[in-house]
C-alpha positions as CSV (number, residue, x, y, z in Angstrom):
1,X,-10.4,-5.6,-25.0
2,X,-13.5,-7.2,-25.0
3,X,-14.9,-10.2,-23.1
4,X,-16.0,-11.9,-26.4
5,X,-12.5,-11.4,-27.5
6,X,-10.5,-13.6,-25.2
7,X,-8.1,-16.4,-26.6
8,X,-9.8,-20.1,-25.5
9,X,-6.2,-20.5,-23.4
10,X,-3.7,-18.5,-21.8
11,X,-0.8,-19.7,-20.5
12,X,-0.9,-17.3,-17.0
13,X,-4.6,-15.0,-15.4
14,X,-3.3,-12.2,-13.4
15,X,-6.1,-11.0,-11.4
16,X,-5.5,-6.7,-10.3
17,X,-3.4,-4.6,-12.0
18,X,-1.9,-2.9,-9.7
19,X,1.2,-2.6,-8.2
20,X,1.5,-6.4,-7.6
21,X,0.0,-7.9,-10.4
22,X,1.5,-5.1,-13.4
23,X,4.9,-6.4,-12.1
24,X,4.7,-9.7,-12.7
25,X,2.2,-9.3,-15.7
26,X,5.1,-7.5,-17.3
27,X,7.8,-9.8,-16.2
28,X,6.0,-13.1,-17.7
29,X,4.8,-11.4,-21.0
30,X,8.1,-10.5,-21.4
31,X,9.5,-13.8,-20.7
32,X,7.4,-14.9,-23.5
33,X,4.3,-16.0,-21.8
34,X,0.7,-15.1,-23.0
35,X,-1.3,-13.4,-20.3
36,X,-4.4,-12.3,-19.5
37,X,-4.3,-9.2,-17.0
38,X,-7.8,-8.7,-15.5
39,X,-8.5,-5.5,-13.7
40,X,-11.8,-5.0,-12.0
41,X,-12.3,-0.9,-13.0
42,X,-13.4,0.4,-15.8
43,X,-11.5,3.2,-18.0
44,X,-10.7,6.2,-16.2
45,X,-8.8,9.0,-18.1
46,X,-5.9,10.8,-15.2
47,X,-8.0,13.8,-15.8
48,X,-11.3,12.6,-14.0
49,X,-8.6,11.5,-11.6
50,X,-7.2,15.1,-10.0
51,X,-9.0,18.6,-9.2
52,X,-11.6,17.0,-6.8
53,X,-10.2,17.4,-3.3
54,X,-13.6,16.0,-1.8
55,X,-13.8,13.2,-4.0
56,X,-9.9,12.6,-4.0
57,X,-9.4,8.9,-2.0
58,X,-7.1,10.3,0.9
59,X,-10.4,12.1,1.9
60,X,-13.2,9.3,1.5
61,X,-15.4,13.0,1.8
62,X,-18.1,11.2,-0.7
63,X,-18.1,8.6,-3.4
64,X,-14.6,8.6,-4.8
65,X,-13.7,7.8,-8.1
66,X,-11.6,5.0,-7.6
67,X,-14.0,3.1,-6.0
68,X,-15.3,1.1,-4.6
69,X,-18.6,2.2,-4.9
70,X,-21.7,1.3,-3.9
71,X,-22.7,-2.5,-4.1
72,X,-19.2,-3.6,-2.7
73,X,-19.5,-3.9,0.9
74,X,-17.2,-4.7,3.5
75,X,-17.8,-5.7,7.4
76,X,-15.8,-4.3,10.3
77,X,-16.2,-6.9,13.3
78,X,-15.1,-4.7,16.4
79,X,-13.3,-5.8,19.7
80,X,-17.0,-6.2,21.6
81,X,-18.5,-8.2,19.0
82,X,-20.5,-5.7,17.1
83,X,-20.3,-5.7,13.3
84,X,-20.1,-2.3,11.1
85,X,-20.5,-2.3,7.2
86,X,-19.2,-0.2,5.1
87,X,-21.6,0.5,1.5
88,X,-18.7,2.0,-0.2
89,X,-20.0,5.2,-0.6
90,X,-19.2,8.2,1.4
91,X,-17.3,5.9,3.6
92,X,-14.6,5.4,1.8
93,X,-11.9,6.6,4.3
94,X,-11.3,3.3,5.5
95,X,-10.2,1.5,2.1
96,X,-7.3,3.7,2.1
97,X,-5.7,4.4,-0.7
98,X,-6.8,0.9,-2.4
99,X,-7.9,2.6,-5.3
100,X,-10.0,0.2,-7.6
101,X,-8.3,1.0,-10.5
102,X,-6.2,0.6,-13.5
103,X,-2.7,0.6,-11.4
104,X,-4.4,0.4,-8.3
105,X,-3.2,2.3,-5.1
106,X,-0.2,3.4,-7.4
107,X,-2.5,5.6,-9.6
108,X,-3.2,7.7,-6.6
109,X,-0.8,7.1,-4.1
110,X,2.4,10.1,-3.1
111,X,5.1,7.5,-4.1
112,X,7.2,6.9,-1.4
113,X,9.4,3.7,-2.3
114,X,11.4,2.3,0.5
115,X,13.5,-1.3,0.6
116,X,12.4,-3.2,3.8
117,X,15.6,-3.5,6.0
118,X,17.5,-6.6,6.7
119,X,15.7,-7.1,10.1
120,X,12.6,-6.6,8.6
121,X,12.7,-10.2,6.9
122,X,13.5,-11.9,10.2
123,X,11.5,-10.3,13.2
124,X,10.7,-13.1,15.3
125,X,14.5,-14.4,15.0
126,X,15.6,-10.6,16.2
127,X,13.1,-9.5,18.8
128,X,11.2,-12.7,19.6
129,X,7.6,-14.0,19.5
130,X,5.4,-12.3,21.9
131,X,2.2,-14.1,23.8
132,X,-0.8,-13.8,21.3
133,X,1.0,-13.0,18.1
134,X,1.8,-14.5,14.7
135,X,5.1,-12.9,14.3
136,X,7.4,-15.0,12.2
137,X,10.6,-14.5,9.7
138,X,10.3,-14.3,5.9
139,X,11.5,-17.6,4.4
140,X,14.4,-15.7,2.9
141,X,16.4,-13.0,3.2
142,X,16.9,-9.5,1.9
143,X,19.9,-10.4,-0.1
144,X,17.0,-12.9,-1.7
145,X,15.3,-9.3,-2.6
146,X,18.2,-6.6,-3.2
147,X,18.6,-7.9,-6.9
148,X,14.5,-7.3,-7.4
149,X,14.8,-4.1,-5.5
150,X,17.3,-2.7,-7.8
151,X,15.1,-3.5,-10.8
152,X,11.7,-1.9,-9.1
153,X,13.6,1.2,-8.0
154,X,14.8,1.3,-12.1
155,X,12.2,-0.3,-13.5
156,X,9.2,2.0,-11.7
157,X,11.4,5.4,-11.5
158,X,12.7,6.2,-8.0
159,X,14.0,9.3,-7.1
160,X,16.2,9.4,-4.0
161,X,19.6,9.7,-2.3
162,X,22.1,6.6,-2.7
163,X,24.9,8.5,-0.2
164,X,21.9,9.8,2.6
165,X,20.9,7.5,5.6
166,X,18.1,6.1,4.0
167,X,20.2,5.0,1.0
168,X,23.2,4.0,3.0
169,X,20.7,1.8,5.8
170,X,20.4,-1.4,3.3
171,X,23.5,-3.1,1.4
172,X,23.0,-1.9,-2.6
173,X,24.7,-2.3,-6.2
174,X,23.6,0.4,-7.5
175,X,22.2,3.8,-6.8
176,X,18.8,5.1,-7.6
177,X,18.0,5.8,-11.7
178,X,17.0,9.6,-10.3
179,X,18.0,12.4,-8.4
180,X,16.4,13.0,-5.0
181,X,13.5,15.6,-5.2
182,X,14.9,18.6,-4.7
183,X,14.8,20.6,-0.7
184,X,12.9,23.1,0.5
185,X,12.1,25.1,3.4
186,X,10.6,22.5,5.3
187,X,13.5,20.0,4.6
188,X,15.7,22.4,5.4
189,X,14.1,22.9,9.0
190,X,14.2,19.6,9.9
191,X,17.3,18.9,9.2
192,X,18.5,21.2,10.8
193,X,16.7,19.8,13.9
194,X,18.4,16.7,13.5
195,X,21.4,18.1,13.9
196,X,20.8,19.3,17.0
197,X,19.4,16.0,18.1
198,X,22.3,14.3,17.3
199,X,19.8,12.2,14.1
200,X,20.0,11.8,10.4
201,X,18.0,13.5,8.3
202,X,17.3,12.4,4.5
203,X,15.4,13.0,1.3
204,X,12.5,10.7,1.1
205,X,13.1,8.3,-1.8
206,X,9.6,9.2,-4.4
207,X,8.4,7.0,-7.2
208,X,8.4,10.6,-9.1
209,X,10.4,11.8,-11.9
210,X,12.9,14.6,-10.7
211,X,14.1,14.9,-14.5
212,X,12.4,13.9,-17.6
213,X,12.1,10.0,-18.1
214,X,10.3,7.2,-19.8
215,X,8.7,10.0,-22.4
216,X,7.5,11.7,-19.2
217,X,7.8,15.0,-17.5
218,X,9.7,15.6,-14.5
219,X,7.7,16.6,-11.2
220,X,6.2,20.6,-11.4
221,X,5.5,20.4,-7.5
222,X,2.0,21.0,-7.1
223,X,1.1,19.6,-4.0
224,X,-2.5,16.7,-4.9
225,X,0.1,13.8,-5.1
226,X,-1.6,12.2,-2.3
227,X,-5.3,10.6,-3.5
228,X,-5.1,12.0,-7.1
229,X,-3.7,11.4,-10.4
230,X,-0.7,13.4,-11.3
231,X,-1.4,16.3,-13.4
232,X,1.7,15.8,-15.9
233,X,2.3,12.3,-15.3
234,X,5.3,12.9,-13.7
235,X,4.5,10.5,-11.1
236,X,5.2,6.9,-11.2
237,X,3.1,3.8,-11.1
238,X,1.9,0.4,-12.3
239,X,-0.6,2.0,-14.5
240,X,2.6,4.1,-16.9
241,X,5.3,1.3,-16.3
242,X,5.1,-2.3,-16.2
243,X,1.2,-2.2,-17.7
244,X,2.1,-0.6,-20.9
245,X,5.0,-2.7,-20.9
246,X,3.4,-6.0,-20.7
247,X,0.9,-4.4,-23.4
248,X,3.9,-3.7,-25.4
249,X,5.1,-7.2,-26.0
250,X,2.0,-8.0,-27.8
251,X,1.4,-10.8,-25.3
252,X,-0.4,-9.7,-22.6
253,X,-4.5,-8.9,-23.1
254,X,-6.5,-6.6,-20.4
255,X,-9.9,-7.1,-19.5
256,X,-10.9,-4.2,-17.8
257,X,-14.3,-3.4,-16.2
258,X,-13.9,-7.3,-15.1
259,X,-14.8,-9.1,-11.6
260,X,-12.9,-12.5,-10.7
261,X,-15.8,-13.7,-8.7
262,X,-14.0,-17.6,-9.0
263,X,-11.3,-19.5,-9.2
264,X,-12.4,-23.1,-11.1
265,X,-10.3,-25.6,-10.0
266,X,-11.2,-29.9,-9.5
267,X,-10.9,-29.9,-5.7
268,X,-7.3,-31.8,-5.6
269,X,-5.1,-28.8,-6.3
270,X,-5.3,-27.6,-10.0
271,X,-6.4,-24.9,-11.0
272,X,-8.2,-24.5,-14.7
273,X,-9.3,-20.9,-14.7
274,X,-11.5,-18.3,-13.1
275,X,-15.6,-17.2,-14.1
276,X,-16.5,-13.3,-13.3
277,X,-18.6,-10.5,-14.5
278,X,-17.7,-8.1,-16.9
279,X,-19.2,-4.6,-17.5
280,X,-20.4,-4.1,-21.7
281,X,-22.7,-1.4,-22.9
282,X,-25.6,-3.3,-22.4
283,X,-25.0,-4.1,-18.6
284,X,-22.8,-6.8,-16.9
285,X,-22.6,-10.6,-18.1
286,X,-20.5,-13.9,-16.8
287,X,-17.3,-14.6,-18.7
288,X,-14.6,-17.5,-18.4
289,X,-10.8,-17.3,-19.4
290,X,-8.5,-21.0,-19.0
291,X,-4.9,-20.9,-17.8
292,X,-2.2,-23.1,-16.7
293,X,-1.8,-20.9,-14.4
294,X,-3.8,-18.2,-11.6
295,X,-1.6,-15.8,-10.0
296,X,-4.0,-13.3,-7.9
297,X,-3.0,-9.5,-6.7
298,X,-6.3,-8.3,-6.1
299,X,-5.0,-6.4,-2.2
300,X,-4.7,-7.8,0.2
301,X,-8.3,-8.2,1.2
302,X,-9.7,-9.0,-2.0
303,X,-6.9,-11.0,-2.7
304,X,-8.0,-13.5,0.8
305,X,-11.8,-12.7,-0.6
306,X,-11.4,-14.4,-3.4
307,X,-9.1,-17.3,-2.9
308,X,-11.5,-18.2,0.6
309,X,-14.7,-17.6,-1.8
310,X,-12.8,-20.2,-4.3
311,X,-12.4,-22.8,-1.6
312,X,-8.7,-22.7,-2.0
313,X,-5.9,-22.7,0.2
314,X,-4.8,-23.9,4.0
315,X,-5.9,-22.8,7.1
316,X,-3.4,-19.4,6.8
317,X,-5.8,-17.5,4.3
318,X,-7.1,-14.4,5.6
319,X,-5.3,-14.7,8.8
320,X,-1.9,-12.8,9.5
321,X,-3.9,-9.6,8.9
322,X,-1.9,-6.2,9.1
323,X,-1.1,-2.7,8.3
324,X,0.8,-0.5,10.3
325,X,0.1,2.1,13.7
326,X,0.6,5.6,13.1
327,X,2.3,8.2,15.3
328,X,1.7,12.0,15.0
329,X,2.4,15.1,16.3
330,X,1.0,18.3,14.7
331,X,2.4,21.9,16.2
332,X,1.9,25.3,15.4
333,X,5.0,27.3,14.3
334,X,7.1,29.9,13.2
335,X,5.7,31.3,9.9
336,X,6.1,29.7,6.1
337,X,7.9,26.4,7.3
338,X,5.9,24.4,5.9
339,X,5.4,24.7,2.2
340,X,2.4,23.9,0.2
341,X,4.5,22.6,-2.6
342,X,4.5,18.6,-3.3
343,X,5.0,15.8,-3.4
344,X,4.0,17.0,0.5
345,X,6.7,14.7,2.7
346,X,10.3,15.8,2.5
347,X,12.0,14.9,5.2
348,X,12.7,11.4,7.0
349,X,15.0,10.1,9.5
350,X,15.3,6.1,9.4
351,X,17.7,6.5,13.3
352,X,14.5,5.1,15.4
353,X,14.1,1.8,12.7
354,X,15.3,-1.2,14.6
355,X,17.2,1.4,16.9
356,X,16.0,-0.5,20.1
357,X,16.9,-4.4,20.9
358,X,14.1,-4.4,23.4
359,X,11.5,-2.9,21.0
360,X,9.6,-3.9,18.3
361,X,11.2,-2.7,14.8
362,X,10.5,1.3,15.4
363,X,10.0,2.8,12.1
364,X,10.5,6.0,9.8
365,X,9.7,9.3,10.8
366,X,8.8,12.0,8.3
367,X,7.3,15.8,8.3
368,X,3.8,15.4,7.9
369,X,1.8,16.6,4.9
370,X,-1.7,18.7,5.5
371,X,-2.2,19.8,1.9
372,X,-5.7,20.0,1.2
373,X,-8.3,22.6,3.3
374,X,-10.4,19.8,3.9
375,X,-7.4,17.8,5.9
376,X,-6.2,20.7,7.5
377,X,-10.1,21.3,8.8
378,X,-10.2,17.6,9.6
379,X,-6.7,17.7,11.4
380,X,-8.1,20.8,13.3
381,X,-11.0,18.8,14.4
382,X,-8.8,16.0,15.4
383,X,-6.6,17.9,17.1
384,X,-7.4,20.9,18.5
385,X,-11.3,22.3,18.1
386,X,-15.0,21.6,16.8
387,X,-14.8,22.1,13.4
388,X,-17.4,25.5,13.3
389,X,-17.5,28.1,14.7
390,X,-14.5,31.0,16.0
391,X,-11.7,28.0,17.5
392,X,-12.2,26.8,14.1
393,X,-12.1,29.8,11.9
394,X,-8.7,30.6,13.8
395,X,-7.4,27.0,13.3
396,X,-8.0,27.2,9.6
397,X,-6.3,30.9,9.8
398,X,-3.0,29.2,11.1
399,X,-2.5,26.3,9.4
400,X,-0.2,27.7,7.2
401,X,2.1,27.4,10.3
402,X,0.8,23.9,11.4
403,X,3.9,21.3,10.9
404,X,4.2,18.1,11.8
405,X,6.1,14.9,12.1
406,X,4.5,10.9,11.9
407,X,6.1,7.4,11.9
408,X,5.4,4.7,10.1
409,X,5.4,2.2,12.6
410,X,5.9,-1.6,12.2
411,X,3.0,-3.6,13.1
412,X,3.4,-7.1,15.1
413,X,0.6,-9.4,13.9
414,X,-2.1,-10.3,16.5
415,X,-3.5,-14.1,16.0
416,X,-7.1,-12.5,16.2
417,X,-6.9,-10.2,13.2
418,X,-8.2,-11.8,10.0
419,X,-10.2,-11.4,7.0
420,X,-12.9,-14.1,6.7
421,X,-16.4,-14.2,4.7
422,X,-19.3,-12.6,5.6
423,X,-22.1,-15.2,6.5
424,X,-24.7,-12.9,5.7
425,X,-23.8,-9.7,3.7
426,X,-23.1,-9.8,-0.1
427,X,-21.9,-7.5,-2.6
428,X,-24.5,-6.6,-5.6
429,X,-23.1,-9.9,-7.7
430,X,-24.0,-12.0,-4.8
431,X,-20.1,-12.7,-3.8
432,X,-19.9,-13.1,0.0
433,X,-18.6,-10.1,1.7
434,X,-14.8,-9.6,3.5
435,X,-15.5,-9.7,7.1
436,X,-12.4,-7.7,9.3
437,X,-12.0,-8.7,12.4
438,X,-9.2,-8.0,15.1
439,X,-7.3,-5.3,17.2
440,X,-3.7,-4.0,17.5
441,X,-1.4,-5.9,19.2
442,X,0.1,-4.7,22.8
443,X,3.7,-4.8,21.2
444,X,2.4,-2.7,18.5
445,X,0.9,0.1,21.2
446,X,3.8,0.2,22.9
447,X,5.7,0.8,19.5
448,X,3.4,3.6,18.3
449,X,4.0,5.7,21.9
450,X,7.6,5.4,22.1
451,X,7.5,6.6,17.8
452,X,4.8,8.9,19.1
453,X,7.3,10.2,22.0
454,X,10.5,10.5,19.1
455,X,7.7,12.3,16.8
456,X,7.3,14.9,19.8
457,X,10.9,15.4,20.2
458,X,11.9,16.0,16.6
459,X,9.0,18.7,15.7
460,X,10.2,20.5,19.2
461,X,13.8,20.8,18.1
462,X,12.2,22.6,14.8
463,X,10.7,24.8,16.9
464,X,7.5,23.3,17.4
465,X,5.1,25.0,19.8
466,X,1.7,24.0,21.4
467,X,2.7,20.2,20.3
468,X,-0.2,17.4,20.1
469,X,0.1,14.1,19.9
470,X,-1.9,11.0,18.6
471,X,-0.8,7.1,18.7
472,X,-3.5,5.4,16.2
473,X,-2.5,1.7,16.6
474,X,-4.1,-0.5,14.0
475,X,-8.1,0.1,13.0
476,X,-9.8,-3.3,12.4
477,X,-9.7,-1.6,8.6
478,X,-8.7,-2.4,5.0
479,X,-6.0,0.7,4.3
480,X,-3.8,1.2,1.9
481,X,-0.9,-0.8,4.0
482,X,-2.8,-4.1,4.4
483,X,-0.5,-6.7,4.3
484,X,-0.4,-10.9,5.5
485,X,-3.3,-12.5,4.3
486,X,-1.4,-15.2,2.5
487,X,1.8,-15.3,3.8
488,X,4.9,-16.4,2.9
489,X,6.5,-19.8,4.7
490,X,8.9,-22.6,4.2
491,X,6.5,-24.7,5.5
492,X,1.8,-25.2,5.1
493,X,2.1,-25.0,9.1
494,X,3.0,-21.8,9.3
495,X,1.7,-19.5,6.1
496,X,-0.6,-19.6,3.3
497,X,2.3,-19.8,0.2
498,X,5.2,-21.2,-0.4
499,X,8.2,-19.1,-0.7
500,X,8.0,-18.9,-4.7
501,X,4.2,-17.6,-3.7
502,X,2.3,-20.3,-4.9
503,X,-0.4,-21.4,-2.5
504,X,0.1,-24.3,-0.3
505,X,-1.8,-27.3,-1.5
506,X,-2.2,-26.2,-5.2
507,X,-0.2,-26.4,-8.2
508,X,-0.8,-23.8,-10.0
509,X,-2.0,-20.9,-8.0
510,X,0.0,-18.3,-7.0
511,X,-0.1,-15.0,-5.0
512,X,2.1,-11.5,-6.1
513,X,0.9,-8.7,-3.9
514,X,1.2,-7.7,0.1
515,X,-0.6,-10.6,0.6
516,X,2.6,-12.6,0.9
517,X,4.3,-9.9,3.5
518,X,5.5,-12.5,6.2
519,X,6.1,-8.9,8.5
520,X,5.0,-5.4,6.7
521,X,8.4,-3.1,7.8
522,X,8.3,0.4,9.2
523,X,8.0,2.1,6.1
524,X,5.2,2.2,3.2
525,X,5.8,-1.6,1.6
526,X,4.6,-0.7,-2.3
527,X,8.3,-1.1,-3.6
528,X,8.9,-4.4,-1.8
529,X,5.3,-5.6,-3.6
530,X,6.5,-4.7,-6.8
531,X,10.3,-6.1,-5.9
532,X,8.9,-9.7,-4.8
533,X,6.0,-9.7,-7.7
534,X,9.2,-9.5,-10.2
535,X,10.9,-12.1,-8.3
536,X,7.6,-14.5,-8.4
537,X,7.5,-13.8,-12.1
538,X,11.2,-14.9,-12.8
539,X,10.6,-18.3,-10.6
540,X,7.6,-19.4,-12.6
């Protein structure tokens, strides 16, 4: 819609829609409230989304489509003080997959949808508080969650396995609304190898059509799920769900091509509505949109961005930063294991998740996915050798035997990694820009090599050969896993919301994305965004 076309007063703003803010966009319209959805991307057909490997987001190569772009800075404040900023072009690696937009990382992310496990909502309870961290429990349970699960696994399309490991690992009603993508070779492999490692081995659970749903294909395999749009639309996110849903009840109105640069609000807690710029044909202009109520799920660093630049909110905004550490190991091995069929991952096994009392949460282990030549070249240079010359030409030659394995390791929150305001740099508006500051935690190292060591083991018993390994603890970056910046507590002492997600010391000005992650799990968190935006939605 147009700027000039707004209604003088809706009764909710959602700021992002993406996986966060479509959720609950959809929920309220549907409970019969009048929203505005603001998204800050233009239009972008799927087409102008897939094809370009080097412009695909997993790659960062050069200016992606998705954003951000030039004139959208961000600053990376590393451990000995010196500052790095990111343009937004040709850098893009290190926003992740936080694709700016229409359905945000869930237009171009693979889709794997995992519930958090019971643990996962009470860390510091099960393993403690160590020196130097934030770590603290959720201020409710998973059985809180399970009934919002159930609706995001049905409500976004999941494929998976209710009778695996994986499906069996959290207490459920009711199984998944799809069939598990079907095996293949490298599936097959692995779990075989688990076997013989005495492990479980599973199906990864996909926010893909397996079978024809929703008016939508089912999955044809091809193997750019990871940083593009899907080619048949078989894969599922905010952007074909809950969007056109909330669109559907005549109740919602999107603004797209749109900046919240400010919430307006009277300095004692209430909130009257939020001023931004908005692209037109004839350049960009200010517009203004009243609510009773601001719910923002902008990312998580956006999200702290804006609410900070709005002089909202305790002394817990920004801080709690977090994503997750990463352990790898890439091998060479016997021919045509691995597959270049998609989604990419097959395989998991969830036995190393919360497998240790004296450890820190472990996390999920699944084969890992080099799809593209330009990430197998990258990996090679990573890995193994330079990437010219002969050791490079004879990497490239046998990746089609290259297999791995990585974890998804669960991050403990370090008291020094925040998102603040830049005192100096800017974006092209003149909006102050994120500053990311802070290093990985020593409970979180020591997670990543002991998920690094289990990586090593599994790929071995598949008949891995040659095997490398690589523990990336956290980056002081703003990936696709970001997660704390406006956490979740019973009490303003120790997080940023309230557990209904409205922000300490407002009244009407709430939070629905990974912003409110108390503690981010050991797997990818997008359903348990979408599962808790539904849930804020039905409190309202």
């Amino acid at each position: 819609m147009d700027a000039g076309a707004l209604a003088d007063h809706y009764d909710v703003i959602v700021v992002g829609a993406g996986a966060g803010g479509g959720a609950v966009a959809a929920e309220l319209s549907e409970r019969g409230r009048h929203v505005l959805l603001i998204e800050r991307a233009r239009p972008i057909r799927n087409g102008d989304l897939r094809g370009n490997h080097l412009q695909g987001k997993r790659t960062g190569l050069y200016d992606v489509r998705v954003g951000p772009h030039a004139g959208n800075p961000r600053v990376l404040e590393h451990a000995d003080g010196s500052a790095e900023v990111l343009r937004g072009e040709g850098d893009s690696l290190a926003y992740g997959l936080n694709a700016m937009v229409l359905g945000g990382g869930t237009r171009v992310w693979q889709g794997m949808s995992w519930r958090f496990w019971e643990q996962d909502f009470r860390m510091a309870s099960t393993y403690g508080v160590p020196a130097g961290s934030t770590l603290a429990d959720w201020p409710f349970g998973y059985e809180e969650l399970e009934p919002y699960y159930e609706r995001a696994e049905w409500e976004l399309g999941v494929a998976g396995d209710a009778d695996s490991a994986v499906g069996r690992a959290t207490r459920r009603r009711r199984g998944y609304p799809m069939p598990a993508m079907p095996g293949d070779r490298t599936r097959d492999t692995f779990t075989s190898a688990a076997g013989r490692l005495g492990i479980s081995a599973s199906p990864i659970p996909f926010a893909i059509n397996t079978v024809d749903r929703a008016g939508r294909q089912a999955c044809v395999r091809c193997p750019q799920c990871i940083g593009h749009a899907c080619p048949v639309d078989a894969k599922n996110g905010a952007q074909n769900t809950f969007v056109p849903r909330a669109l559907a009840t005549g109740r919602t109105d999107l603004l797209l091509g749109a900046q919240v640069t400010s919430i307006q609000h009277d300095g004692g807690g209430t909130a009257s509505g939020v001023v931004g710029v908005v692209a037109g044909p004839d350049g960009e202009r200010e517009f203004r949109a009243r609510a009773d109520r601001i719910i923002v799920a902008a990312g998580t660093i956006e999200t702290a961005r804006l609410l900070l630049a709005s002089g909202l909110g305790n002394e817990w905004v920004g801080r709690n930063h977090m994503t997750h550490g990463v352990a790898l190991a890439m091998a060479g091995t016997a021919p045509d294991i691995k597959e270049t069929v998609g989604p990419g991952h097959s395989v998991a096994t969830v036995d190393f998740v919360h497998h240790d009392p004296n450890g820190w949460g472990g996390g999920v282990i699944f084969d890992a996915a080099l799809q593209f030549p330009y990430d197998k070249a990258q990996a090679g240079r990573q890995l193994a050798a330079e990437p010219f010359g002969h050791a490079h030409k004879a990497w490239m030659r046998d990746t089609p035997n290259l297999v791995g394995t990585m974890s998804m390791v669960q991050e403990i929150p370090h008291e020094q990694t925040r998102v603040s305001l830049d005192p100096v740099v800017t974006d092209r508006r003149g909006m102050p820009a994120a500053r990311l500051r802070g290093t990985a935690h020593e409970a979180t190292k020591a997670n990543v090599a002991e998920m690094a060591r289990h990586c090593s083991d599994w790929l071995e018993a598949a008949g891995g050969r040659d095997i490398v390994t690589r523990e990336l603890p956290i980056a002081v970056q703003g990936q696709e896993h970001s997660a704390g910046t406006a956490r979740l507590s019973a009490d303003p002492a120790d997080g940023a919301c309230d557990p209904t997600g409205r922000l300490w010391g407002t009244r009407n000005v709430y939070v629905a994305d990974a912003s409110l992650h108390v503690t981010n799990g050991g797997f990818n968190p997008a359903l348990t965004v979408i599962a808790n935006a539904l849930r804020v939605g039905a409190l309202m």
